[in-house]
PyMOL commands that place a pseudoatom at each C-alpha (Angstrom):
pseudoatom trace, name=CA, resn=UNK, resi=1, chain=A, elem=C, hetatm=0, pos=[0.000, 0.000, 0.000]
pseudoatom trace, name=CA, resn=UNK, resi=2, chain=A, elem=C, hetatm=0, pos=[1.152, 3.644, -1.165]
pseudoatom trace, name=CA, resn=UNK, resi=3, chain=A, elem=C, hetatm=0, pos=[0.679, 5.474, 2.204]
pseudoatom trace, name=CA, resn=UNK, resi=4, chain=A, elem=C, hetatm=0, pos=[1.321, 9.463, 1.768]
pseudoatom trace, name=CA, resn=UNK, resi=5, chain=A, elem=C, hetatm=0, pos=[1.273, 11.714, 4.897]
pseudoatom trace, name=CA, resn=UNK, resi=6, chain=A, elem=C, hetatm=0, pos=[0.329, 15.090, 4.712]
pseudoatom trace, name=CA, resn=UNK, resi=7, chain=A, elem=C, hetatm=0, pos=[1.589, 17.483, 7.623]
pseudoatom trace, name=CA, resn=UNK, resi=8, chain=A, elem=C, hetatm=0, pos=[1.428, 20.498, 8.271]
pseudoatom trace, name=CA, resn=UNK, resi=9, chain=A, elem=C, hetatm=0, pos=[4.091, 23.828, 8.220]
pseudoatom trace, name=CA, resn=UNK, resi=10, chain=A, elem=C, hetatm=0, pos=[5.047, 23.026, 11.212]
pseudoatom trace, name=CA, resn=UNK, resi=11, chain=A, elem=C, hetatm=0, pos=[5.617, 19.439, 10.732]
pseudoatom trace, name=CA, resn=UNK, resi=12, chain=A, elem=C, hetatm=0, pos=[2.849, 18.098, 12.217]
pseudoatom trace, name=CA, resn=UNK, resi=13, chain=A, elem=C, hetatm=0, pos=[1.008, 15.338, 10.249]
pseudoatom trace, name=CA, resn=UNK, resi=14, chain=A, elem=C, hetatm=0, pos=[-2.572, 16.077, 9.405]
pseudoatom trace, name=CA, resn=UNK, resi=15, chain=A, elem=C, hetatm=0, pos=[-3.930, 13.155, 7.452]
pseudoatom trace, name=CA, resn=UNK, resi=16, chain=A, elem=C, hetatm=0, pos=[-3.048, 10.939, 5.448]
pseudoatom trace, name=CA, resn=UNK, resi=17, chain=A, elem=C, hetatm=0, pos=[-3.576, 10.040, 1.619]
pseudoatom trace, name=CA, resn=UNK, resi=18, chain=A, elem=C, hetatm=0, pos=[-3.981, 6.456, 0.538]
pseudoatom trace, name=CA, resn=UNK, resi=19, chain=A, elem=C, hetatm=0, pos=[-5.103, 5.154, -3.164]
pseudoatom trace, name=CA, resn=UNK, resi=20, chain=A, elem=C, hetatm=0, pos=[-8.628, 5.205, -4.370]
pseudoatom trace, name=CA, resn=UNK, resi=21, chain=A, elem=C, hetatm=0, pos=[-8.533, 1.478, -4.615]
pseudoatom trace, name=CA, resn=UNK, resi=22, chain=A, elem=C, hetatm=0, pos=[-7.173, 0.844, -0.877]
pseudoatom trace, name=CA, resn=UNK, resi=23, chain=A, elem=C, hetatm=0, pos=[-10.159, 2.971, 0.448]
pseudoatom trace, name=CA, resn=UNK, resi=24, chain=A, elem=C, hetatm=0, pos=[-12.443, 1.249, -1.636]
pseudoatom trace, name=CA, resn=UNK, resi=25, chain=A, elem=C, hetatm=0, pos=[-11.472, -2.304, -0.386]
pseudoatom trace, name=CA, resn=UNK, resi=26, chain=A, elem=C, hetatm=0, pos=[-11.661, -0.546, 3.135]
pseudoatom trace, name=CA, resn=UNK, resi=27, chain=A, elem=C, hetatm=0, pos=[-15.466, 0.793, 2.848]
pseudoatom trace, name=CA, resn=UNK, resi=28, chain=A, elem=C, hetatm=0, pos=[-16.490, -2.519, 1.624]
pseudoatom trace, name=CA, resn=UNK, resi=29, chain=A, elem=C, hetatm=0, pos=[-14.305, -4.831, 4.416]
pseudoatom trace, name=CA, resn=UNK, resi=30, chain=A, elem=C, hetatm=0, pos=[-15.671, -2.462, 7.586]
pseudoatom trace, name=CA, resn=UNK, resi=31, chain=A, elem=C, hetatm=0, pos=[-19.052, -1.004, 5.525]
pseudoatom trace, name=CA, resn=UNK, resi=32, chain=A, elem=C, hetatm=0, pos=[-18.497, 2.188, 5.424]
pseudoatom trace, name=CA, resn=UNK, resi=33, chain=A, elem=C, hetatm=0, pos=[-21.584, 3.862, 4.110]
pseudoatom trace, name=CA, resn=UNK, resi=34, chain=A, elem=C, hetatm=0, pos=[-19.704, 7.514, 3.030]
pseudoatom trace, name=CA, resn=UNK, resi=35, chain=A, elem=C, hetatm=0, pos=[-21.668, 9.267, -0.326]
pseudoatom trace, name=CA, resn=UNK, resi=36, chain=A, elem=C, hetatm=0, pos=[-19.514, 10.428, -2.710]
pseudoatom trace, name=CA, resn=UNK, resi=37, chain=A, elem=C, hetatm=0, pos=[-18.994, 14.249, -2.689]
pseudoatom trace, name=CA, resn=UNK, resi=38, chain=A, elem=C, hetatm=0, pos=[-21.611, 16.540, -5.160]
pseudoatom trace, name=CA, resn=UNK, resi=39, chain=A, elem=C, hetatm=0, pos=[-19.603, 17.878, -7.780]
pseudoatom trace, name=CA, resn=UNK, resi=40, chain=A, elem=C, hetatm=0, pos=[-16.847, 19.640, -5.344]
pseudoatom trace, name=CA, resn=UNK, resi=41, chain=A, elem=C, hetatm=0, pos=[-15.668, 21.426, -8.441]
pseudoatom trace, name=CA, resn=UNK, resi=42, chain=A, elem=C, hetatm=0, pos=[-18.751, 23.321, -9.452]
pseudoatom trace, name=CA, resn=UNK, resi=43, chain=A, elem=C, hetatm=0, pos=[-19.065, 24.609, -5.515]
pseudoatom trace, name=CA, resn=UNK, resi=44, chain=A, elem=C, hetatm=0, pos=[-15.244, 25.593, -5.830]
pseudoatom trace, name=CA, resn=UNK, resi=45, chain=A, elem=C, hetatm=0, pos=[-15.958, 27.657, -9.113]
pseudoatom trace, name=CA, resn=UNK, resi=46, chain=A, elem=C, hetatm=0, pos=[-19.301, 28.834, -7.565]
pseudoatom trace, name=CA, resn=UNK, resi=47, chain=A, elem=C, hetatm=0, pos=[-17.424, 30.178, -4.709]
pseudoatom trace, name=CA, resn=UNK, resi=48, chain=A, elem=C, hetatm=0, pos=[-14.258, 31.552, -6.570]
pseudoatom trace, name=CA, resn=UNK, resi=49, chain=A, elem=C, hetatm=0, pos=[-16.716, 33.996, -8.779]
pseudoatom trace, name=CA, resn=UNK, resi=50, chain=A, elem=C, hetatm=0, pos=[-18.491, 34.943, -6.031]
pseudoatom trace, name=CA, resn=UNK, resi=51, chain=A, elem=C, hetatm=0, pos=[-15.322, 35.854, -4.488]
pseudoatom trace, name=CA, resn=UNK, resi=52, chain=A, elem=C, hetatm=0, pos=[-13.978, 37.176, -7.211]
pseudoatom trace, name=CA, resn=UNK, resi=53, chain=A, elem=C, hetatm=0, pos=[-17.245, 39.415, -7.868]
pseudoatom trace, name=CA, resn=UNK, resi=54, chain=A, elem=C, hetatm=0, pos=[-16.402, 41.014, -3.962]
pseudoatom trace, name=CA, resn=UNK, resi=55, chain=A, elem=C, hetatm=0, pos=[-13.573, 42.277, -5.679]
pseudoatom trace, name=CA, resn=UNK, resi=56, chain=A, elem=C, hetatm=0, pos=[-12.868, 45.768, -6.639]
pseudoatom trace, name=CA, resn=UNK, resi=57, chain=A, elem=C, hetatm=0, pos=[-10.106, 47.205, -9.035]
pseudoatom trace, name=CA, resn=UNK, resi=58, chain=A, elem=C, hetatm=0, pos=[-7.509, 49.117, -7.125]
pseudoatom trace, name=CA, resn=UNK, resi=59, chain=A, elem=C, hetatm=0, pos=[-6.990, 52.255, -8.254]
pseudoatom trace, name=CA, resn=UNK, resi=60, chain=A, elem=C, hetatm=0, pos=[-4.200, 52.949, -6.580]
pseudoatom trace, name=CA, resn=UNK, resi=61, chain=A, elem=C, hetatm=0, pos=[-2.582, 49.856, -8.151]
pseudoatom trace, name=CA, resn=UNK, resi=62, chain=A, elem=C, hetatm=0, pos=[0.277, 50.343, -11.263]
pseudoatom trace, name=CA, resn=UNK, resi=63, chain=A, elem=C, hetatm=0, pos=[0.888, 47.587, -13.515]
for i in range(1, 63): cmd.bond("trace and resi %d" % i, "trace and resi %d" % (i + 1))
show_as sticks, trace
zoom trace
């Protein structure tokens, strides 16, 4: 198994990333009942233009 650890600036590990597959064999051995995520992408571009739309030009700004 390809185990990846994610941490944190300071080091500290705060998760850890395993293959698709691996977690698949794990939801089915201990039945885990987790939906799959709506379209995560469409929320993340919903909330990026509504960000962006917050935003005003500076005029201060030079190029």
């Amino acid at each position: 198994m390809d185990i990846k650890y994610l941490s944190d600036a300071k080091g500290t590990i705060t998760g850890v990333f395993i293959p698709i597959e691996e977690w698949q064999r794990l939801q089915k051995q201990y039945g885990i009942q987790e939906p799959a995520p709506a379209d995560s992408g469409k929320q993340l571009r919903q909330q990026l233009t509504g960000a962006l739309q917050h935003l005003k030009p500076d005029d201060d700004a030079e190029d």
